[in-house]
C-alpha positions in Angstrom: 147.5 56.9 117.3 150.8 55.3 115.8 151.2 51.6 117.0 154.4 51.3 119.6 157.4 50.6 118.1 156.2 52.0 114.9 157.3 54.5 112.3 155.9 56.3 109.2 158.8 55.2 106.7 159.2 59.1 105.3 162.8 59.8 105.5 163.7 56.2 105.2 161.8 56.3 101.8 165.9 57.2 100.8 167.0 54.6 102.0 166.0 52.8 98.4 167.7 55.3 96.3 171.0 55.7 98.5 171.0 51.8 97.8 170.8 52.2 94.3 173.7 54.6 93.9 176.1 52.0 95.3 174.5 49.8 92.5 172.6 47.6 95.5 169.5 46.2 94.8 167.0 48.0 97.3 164.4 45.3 96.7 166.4 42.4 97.8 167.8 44.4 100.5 164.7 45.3 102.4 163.0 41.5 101.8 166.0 40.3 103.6 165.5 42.9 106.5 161.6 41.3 107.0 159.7 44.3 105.3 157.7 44.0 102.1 159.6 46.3 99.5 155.9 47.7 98.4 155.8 49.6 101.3 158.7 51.6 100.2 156.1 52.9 97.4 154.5 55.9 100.3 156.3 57.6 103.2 153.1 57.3 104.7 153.3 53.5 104.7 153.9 52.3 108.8 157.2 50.0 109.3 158.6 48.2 112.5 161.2 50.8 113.7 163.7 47.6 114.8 162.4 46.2 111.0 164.5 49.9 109.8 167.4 49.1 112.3 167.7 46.0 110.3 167.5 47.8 107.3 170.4 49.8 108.2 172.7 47.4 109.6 172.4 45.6 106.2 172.8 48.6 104.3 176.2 49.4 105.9 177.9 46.3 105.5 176.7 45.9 101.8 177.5 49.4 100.8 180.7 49.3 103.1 179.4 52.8 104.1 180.0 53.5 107.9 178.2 57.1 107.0 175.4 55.3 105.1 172.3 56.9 107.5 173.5 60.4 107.3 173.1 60.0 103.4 169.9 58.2 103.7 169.2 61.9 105.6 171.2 64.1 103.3 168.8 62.8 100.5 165.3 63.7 102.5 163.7 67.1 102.5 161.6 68.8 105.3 158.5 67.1 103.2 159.8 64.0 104.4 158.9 64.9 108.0 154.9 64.6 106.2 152.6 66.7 108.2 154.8 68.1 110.5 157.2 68.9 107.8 154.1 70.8 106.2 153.3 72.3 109.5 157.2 73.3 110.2 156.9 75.1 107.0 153.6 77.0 107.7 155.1 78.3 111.3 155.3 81.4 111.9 158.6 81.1 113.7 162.0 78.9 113.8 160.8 78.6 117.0 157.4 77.2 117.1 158.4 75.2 113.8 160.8 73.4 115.8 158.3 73.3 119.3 155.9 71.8 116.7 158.2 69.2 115.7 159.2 68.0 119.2 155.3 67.8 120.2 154.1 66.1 117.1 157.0 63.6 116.3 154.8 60.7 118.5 152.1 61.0 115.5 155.0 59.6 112.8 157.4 57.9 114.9 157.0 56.0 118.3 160.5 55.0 118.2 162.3 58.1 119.2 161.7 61.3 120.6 163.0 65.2 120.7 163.7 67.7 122.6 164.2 71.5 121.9 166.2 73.5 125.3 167.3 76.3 125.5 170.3 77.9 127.6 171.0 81.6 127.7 172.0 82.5 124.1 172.3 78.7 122.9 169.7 76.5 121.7 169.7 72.6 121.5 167.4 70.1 119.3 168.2 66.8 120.5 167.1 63.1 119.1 167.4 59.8 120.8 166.1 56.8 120.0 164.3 55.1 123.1 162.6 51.8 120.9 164.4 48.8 123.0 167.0 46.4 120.8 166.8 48.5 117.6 170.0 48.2 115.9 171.7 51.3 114.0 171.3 53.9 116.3 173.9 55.5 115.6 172.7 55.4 111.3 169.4 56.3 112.9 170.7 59.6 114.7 173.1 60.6 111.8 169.9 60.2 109.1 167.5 62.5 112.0 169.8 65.1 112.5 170.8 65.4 109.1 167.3 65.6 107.9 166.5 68.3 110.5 169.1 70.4 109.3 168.0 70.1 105.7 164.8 71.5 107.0 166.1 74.4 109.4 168.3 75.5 105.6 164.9 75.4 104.4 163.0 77.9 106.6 166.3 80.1 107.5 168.2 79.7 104.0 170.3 77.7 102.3 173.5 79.1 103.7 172.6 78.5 107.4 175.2 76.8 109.7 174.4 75.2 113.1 177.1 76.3 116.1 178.2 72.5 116.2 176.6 68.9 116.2 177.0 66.4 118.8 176.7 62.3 117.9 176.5 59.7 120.3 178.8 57.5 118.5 182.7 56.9 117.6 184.6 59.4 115.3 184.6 57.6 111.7 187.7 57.2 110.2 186.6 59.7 107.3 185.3 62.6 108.6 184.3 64.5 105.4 180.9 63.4 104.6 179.9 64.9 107.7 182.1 67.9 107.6 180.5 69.0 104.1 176.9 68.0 105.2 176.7 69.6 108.3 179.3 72.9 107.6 180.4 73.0 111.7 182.5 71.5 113.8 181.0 67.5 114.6 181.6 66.1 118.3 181.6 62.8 118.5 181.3 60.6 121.4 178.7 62.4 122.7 175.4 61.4 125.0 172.9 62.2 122.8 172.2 63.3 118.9 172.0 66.9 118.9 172.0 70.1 116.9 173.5 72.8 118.4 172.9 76.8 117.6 172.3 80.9 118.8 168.9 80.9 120.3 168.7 84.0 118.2 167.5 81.4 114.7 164.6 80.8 117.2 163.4 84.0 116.6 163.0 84.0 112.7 160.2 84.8 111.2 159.4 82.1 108.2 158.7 83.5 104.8 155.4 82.3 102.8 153.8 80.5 106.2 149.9 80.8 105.8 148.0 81.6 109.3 145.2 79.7 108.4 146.6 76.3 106.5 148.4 76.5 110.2 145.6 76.0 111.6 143.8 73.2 110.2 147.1 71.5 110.8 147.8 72.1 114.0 143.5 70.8 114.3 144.4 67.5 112.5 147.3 66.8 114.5 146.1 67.7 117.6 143.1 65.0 116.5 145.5 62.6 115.6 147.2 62.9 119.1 144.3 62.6 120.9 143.4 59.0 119.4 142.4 56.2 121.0 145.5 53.3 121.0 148.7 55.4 122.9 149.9 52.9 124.8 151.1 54.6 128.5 154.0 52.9 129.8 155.4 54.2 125.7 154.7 57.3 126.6 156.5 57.2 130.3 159.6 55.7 127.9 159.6 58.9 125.9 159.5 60.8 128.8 162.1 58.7 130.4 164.5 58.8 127.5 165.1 62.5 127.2 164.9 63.3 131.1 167.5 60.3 132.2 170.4 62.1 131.7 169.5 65.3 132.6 167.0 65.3 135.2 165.4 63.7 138.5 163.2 60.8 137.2 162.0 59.2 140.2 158.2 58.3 140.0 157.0 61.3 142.0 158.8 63.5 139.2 157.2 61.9 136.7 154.0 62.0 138.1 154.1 65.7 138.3 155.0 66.1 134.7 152.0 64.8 133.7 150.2 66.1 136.6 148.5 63.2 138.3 149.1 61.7 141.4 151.8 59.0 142.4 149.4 56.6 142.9 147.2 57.2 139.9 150.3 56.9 137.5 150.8 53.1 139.7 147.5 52.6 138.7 147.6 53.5 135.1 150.9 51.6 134.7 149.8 48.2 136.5 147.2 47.7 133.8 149.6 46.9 131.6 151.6 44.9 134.0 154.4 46.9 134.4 156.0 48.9 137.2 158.0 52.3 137.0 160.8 50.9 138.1 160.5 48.2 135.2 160.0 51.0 132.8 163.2 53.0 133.8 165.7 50.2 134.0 164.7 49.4 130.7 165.2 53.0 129.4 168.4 53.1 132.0 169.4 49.9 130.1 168.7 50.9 126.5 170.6 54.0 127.0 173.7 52.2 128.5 174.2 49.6 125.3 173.5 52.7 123.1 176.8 54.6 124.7 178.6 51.3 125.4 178.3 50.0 121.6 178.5 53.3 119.2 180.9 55.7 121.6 184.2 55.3 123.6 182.4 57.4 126.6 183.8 55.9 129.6 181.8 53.6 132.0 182.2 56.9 135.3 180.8 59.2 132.4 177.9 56.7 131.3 177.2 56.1 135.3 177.0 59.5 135.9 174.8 60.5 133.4 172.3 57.7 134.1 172.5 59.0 137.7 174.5 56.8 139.5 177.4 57.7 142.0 180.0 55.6 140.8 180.9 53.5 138.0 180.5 50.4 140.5 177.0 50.6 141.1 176.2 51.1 137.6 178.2 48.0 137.2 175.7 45.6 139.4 172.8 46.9 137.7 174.2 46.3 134.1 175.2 42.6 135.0 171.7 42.6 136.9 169.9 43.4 133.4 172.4 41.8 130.9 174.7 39.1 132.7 177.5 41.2 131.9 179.8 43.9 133.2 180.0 46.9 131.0 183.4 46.2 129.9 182.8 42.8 129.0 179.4 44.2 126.9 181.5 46.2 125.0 184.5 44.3 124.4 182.4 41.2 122.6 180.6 43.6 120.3 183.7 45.5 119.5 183.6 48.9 120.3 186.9 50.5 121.2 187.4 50.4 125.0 188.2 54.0 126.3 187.4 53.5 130.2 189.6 56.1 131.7 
């Protein structure tokens, strides 16, 4: 099982060659982010996901390219998902390519996690990142749903369009790159990376998949998966990070998820020295810079979504984890201040 905090460098094997074509040496670039530039060699190769947030930051402000991730993504093909690109591909449906990407992204990346809703006639693949004090996020999310949209053109066609995309950070001032990437309107500002579209797509049936390499995927990941090494409180942050916004999370909730008792997932949890509560602050937390640094969401709209009543008690419990009020957060690393 994938270390914590680690990720198989695949779609951030671009990251060299986006470099390149802004006539930045990638070599230099990634020593001076901490990672040995040899590694860049195989997408199989395992990298710090904060090490890539690094990365990133550095890339922007060399390049001077605020839109630098989604190229890094606009470059990477649904082979640069690795085996569960290769699975995608040999689904029989949109559907279960997609179901099969959510369930098997913890086998290349323990950084960040999906989701795949649905609602009536509308369908929703969401990506957030839930690795604490990883910088680019929002580079992160652009390069992730940008990727995943290269891949759904490649099992629907080439001239598929989502319904919209949502991004969880402030509107650029160029628009464009986006625009002609993604060919639908782009929200920004939003609470989480998503990709938006009729739940119809779901329904497609993928040309050339073979039954039986499906299988002896689905075998190998499913043995992968069922390693020894997943750490558990990572697993209650994945968990965490998706259903925070959206759901009851208390630890009775969570213990039913994964269908064990309250006290079992104490248990469990205390071996490693931390407590639920520990855990979802820290999600709560890592959620709340996210929003406060790459959007102009408003503090009510942040404390409602992490489920508090009103914007003063998420107040207390920021200053409680950071030393700061929100506001004050935001204003010092420079985000625009929208607090309506």
């Amino acid at each position: 099982m994938l270390p914590s905090g680690s990720i198989h460098l695949g779609v951030a094997k671009e990251v060299a060659p986006t470099l390149e074509e802004f006539g930045i040496d990638p070599g230099a670039l990634i020593k001076e982010a901490g990672i040995d530039p040899g590694l860049f060699d195989d997408g199989d190769n395992l990298i710090p996901h904060a090490a890539l947030g690094r990365l990133l930051s550095l890339s922007v402000a060399r390049s001077n390219c605020p839109h630098f991730g989604l190229l890094v993504g606009r470059r990477a093909t649904i082979l640069s998902l690795g085996m569960m690109g290769r699975l995608m591909q040999h689904s029989e449906t949109v559907g279960e390519a997609l179901h099969s990407l959510v369930s098997s992204l913890s086998i290349q990346n323990r950084g960040a996690v999906s989701s795949l809703t649905v609602c009536d006639d509308i369908a929703l693949f969401s990506y957030s990142v839930y690795q604490r004090d990883v910088e680019s996020v929002e580079q992160i999310s652009d390069g992730a749903l940008a990727v995943v949209i290269n891949a759904l053109r490649t099992l629907i066609g080439s001239e598929w369009n989502p319904s919209e995309v949502l991004l969880p950070r402030a509107a650029p001032a160029d628009l464009q790159p986006y625009r002609r990437h993604f060919r639908t309107p782009v929200r920004f500002n939003q609470e989480v990376a998503a990709i938006v579209f009729p739940a119809c797509d779901l329904k497609r049936r993928i040309a050339g998949a073979d039954p039986l390499l499906r299988t002896m995927l689905e075998e190998r990941i499913k043995r992968m998966r069922s390693e020894p090494g997943s750490e558990f409180p990572d697993d209650i942050r994945r968990l965490l990070r998706m259903r925070l916004t959206n759901n009851r999370c208390s630890a009775n909730d969570i213990a039913d998820l994964l269908a064990m008792h309250r006290r079992t997932l104490s248990r469990r949890l205390k071996g490693s020295g931390l407590g639920y509560r520990t855990i979802a602050n820290e999600v709560r937390f890592e959620i709340a810079r996210q929003l406060l640094e790459d959007t102009e969401v408003s503090l009510s709209q942040i404390a409602a979504a992490l489920g508090y009543s009103e914007a003063s008690a998420f107040t207390r419990a920021f200053r409680r984890w950071s030393g700061q009020t929100p506001t004050a957060w935001r204003t010092e690393r420079g985000a625009s201040d929208s607090m309506s």
